[in-house]
C-alpha positions as a Markdown table, in Angstrom:
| # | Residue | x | y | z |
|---|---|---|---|---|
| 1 | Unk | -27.7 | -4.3 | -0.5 |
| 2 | Unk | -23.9 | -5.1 | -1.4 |
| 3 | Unk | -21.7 | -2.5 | 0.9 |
| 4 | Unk | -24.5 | -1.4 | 3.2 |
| 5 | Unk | -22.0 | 0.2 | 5.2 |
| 6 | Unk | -19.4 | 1.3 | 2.5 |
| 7 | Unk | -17.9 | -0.1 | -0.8 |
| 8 | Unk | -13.9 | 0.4 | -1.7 |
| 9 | Unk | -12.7 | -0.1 | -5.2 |
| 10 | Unk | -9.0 | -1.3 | -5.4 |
| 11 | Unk | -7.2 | -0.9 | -8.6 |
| 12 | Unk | -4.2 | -3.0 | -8.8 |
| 13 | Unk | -1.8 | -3.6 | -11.4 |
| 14 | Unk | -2.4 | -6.9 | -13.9 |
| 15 | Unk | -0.4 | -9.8 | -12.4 |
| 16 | Unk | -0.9 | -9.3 | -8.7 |
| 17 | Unk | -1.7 | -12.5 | -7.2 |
| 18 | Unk | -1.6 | -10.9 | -3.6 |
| 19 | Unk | -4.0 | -8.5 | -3.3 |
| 20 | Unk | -7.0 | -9.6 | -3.8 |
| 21 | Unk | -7.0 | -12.4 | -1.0 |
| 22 | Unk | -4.9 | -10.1 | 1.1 |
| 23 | Unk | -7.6 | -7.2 | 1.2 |
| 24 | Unk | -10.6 | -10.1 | 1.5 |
| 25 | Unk | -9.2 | -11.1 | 4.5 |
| 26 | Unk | -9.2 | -7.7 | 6.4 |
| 27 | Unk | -12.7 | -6.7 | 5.3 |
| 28 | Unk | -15.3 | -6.4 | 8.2 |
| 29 | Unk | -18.6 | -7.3 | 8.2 |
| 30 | Unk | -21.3 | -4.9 | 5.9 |
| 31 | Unk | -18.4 | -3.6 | 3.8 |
| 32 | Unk | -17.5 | -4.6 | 0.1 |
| 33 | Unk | -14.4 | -4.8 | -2.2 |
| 34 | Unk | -14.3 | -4.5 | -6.0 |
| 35 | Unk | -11.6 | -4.3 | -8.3 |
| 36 | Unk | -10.7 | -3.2 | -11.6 |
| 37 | Unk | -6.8 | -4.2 | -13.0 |
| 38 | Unk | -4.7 | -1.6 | -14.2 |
| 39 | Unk | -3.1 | -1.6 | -17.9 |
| 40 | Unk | 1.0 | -2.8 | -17.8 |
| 41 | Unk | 3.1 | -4.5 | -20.1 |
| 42 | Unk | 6.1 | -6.9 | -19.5 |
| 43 | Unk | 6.6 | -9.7 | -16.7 |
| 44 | Unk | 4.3 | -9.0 | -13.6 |
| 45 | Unk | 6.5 | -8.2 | -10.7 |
| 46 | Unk | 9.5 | -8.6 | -12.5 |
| 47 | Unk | 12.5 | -5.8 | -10.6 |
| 48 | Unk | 13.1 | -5.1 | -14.9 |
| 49 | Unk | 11.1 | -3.0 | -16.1 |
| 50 | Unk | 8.5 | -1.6 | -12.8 |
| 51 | Unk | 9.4 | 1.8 | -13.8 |
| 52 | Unk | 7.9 | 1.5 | -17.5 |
| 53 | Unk | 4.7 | -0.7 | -15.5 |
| 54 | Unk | 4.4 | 2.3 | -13.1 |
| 55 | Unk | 4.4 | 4.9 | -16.1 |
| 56 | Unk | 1.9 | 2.7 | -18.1 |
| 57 | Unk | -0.6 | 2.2 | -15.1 |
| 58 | Unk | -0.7 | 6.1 | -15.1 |
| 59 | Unk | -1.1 | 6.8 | -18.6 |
| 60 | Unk | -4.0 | 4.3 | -18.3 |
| 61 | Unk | -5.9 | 5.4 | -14.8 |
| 62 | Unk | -9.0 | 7.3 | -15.9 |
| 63 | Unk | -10.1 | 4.6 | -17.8 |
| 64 | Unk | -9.7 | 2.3 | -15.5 |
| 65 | Unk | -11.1 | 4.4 | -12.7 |
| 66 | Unk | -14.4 | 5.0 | -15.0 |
| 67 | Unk | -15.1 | 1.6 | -14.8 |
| 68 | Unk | -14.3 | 1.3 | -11.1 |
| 69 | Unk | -16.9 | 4.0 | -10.8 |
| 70 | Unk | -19.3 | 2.1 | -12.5 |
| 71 | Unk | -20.0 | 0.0 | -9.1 |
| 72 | Unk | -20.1 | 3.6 | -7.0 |
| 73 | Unk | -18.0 | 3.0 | -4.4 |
| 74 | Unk | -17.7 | 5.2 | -1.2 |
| 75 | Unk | -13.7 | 5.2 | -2.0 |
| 76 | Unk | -10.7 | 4.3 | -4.1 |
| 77 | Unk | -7.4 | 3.3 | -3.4 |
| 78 | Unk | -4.8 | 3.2 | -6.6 |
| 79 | Unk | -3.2 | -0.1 | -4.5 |
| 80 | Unk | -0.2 | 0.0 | -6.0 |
| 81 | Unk | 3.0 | 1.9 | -3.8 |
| 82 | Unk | 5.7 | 2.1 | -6.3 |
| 83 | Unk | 3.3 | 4.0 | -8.7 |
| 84 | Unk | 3.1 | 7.0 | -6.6 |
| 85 | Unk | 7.4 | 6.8 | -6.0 |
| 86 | Unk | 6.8 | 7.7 | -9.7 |
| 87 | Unk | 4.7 | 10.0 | -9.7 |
| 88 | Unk | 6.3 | 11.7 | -7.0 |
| 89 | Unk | 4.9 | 14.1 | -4.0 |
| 90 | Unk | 3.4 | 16.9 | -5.8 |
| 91 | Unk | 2.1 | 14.6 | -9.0 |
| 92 | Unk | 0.4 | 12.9 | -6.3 |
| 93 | Unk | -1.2 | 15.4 | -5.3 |
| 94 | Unk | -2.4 | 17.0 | -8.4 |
| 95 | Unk | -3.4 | 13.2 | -9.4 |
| 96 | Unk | -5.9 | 12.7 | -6.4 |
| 97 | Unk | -7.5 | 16.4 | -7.0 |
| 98 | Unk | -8.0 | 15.4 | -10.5 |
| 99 | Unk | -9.7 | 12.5 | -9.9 |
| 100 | Unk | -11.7 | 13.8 | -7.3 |
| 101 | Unk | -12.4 | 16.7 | -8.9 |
| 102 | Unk | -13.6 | 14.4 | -12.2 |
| 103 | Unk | -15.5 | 11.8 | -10.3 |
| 104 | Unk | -16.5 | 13.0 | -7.6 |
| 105 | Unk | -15.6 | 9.6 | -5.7 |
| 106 | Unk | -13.1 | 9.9 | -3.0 |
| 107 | Unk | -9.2 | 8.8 | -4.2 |
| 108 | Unk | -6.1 | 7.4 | -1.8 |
| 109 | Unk | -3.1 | 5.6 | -2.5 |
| 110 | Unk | -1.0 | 3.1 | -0.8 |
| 111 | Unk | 1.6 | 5.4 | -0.4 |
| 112 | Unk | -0.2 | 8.3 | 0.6 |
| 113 | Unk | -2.0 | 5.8 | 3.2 |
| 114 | Unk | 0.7 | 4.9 | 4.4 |
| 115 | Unk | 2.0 | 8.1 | 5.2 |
| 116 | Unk | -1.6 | 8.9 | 7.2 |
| 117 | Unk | -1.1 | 5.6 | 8.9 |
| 118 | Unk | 2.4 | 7.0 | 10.1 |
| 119 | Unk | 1.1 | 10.7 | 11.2 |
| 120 | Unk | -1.5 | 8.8 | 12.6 |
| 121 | Unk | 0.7 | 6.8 | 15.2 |
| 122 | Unk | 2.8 | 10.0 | 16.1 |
| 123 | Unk | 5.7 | 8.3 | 13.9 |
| 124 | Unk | 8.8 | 10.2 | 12.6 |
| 125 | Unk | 11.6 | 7.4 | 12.5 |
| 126 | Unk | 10.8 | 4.8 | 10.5 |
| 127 | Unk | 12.6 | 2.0 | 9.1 |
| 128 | Unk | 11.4 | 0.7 | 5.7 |
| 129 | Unk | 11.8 | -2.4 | 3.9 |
| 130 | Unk | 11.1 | -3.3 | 0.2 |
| 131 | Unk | 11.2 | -6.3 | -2.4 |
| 132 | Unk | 12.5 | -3.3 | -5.0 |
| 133 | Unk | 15.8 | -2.9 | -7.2 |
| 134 | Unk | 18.0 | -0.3 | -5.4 |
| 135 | Unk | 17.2 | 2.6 | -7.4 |
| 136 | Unk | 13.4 | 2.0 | -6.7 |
| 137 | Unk | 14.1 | 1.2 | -2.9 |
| 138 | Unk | 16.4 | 4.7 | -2.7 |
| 139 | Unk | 12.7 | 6.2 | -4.5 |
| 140 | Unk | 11.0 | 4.9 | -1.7 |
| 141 | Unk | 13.2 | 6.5 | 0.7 |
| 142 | Unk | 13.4 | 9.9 | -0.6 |
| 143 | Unk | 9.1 | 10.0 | -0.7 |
| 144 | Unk | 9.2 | 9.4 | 2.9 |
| 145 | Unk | 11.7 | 11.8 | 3.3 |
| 146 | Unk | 9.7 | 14.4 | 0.7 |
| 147 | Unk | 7.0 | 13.9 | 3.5 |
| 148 | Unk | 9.1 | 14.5 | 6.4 |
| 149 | Unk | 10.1 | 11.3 | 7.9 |
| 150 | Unk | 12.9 | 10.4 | 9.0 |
| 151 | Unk | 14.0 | 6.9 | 7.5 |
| 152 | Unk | 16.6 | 5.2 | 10.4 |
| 153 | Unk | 16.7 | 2.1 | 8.7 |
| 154 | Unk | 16.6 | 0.8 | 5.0 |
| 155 | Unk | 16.7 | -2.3 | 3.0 |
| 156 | Unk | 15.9 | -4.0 | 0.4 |
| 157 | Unk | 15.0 | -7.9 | 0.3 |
| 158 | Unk | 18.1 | -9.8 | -1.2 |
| 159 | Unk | 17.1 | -12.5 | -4.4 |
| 160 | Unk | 14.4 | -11.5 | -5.6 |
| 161 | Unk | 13.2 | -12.8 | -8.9 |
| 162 | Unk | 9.7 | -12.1 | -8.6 |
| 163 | Unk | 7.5 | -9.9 | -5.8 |
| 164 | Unk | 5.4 | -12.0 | -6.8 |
| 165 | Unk | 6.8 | -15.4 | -5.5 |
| 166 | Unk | 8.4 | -13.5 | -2.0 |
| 167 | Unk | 6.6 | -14.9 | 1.0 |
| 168 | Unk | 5.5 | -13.9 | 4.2 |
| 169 | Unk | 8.3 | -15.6 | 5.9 |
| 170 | Unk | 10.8 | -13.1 | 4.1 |
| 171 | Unk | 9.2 | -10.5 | 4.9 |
| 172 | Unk | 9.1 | -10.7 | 8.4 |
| 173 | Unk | 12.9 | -11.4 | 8.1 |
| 174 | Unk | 13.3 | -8.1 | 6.1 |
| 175 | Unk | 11.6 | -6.2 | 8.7 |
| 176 | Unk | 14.1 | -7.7 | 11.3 |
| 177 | Unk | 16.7 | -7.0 | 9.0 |
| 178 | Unk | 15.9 | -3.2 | 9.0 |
| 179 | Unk | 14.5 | -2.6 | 12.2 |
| 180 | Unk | 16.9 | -0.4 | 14.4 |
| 181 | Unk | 16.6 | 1.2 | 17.9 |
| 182 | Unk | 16.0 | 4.4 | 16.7 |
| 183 | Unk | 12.7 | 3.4 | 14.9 |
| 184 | Unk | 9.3 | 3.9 | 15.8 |
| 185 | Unk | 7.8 | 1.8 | 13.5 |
| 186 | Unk | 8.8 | -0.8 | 10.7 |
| 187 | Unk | 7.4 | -0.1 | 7.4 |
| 188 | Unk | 6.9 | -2.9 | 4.6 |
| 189 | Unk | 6.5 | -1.1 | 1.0 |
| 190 | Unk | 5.0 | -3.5 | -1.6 |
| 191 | Unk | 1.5 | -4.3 | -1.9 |
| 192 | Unk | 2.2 | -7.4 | -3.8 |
| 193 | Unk | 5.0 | -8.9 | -1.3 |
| 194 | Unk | 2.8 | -10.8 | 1.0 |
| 195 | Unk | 2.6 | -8.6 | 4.3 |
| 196 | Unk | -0.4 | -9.0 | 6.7 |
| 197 | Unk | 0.1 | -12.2 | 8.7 |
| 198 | Unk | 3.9 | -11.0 | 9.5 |
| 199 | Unk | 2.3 | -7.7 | 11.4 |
| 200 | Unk | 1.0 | -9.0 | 14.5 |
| 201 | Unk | 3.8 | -11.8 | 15.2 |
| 202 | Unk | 6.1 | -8.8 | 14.3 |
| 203 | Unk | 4.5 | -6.2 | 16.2 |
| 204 | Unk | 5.4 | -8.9 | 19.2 |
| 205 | Unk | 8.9 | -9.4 | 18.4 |
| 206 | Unk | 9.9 | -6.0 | 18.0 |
| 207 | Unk | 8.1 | -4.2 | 20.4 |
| 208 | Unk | 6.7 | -1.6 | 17.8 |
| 209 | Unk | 4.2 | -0.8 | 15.3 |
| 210 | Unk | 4.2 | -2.5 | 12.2 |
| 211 | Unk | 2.7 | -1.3 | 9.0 |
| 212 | Unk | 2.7 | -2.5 | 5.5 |
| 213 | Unk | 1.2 | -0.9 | 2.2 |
| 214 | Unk | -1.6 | -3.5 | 2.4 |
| 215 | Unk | -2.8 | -2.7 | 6.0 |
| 216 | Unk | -2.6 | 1.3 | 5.8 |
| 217 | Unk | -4.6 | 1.4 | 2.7 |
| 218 | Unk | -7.1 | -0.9 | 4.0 |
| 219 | Unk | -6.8 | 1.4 | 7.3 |
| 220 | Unk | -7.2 | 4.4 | 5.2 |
| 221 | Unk | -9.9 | 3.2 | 3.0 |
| 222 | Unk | -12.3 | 2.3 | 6.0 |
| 223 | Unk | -11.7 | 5.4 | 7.6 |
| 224 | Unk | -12.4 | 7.6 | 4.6 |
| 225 | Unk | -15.2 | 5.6 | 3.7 |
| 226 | Unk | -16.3 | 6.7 | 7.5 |
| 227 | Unk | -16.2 | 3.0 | 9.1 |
| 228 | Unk | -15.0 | 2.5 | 12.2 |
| 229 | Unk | -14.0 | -1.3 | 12.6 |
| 230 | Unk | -11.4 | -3.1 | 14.8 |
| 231 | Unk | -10.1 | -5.8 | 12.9 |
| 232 | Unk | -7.8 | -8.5 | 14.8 |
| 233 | Unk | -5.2 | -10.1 | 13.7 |
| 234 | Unk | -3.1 | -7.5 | 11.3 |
| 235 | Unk | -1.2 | -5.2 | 13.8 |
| 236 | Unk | -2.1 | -2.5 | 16.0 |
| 237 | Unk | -3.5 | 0.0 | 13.5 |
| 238 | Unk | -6.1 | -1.7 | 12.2 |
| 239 | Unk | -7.0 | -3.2 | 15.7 |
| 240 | Unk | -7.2 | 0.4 | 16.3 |
């Protein structure tokens, strides 16, 4: 059978070109990934315009999560962070006990994963870095701050045109760029800026963990699902 040990459903947003190999390459053995693409309008990982993406992506989720259902997975992760600086703490909130309450299916975000992933570590200080505008970065700072963190450090990556075209090479120097002495971790919003293969290297370098949105939903998605994997490679939460 297809998921013997669990299958996660990933809904991401329409012109992601990241997330699909990204996730494939942290998936242990026995466990599945499906994904269904959200509804948005406009240039895919354009800076113009996320706010009106993020807004259409909500208006659109239950169908999108009905056909997700279809393949009954174990959980399902909205893989998208910047949706939930939109929807804010408590929309959040009242958005996961809908859905839950609807489907029946367990429901996480990125964000919201990411904030476990923190809590998890013992983190309070954190320094963030994004590939946002500034108005979307300053959203990402006040949810962390909604949630009781204390952000120490924040940036957001200089020229970008497109998430979409950022690289892993920039993002590591964006962490860099943020990282302070204060910090407890490095956090890398964004599930579309390539992330994963800066962690480890980073974790190194720095001395600390280092989290991204694409490793703490993963993280969080295997442990709702109730599988207990150490995967290599990724950084020091998901090595566990």
């Amino acid at each position: 059978m297809t998921g013997w040990r669990a299958r996660l459903g990933f809904l991401i947003p329409p012109g992601s070109p990241t997330t699909e190999p990204e996730v494939y390459r942290m998936v242990p053995p026995g466990v599945s990934v499906h994904f269904t693409r959200m509804v948005a309008h406009g240039t895919p990982g354009s800076l113009d315009g996320q706010e009106e993406r993020n807004r259409s992506q909500i208006a659109h989720l239950d169908e999108n999560i009905a056909l997700l259902s279809l393949v009954k997975p174990s959980v399902i992760t909205l893989a998208h962070t910047a949706t939930s600086y939109t929807l804010g703490k408590q929309g959040e909130q009242e958005l996961t006990q809908r859905i839950e309450a609807a489907t029946g299916i367990r429901f996480i975000t990125a964000f919201g994963s990411v904030v476990a992933a923190l809590r998890h570590m013992g983190v309070r200080r954190v320094a963030v870095g994004t590939p946002y505008s500034e108005a979307s970065t300053q959203k990402c700072k006040a949810s962390l701050e909604a949630h009781g963190f204390e952000v120490v450090g924040c940036a957001r990556l200089e020229g970008v045109t497109n998430i979409y075209d950022e690289t892993a090479e920039r993002a590591y120097q964006l962490a860099r760029q943020v990282d302070t002495a204060r910090a407890q971790a490095v956090f890398l919003s964004g599930v579309g800026m390539p992330t994963i293969d800066t962690l480890q290297v980073l974790e190194q370098d720095i001395g600390k963990p280092a989290i991204s949105s694409a490793s703490s939903m993963m993280w969080n998605a295997l442990r709702v699902a109730g599988v207990r994997a150490s995967i290599e490679g990724y950084g020091q939460l998901l090595r566990g």
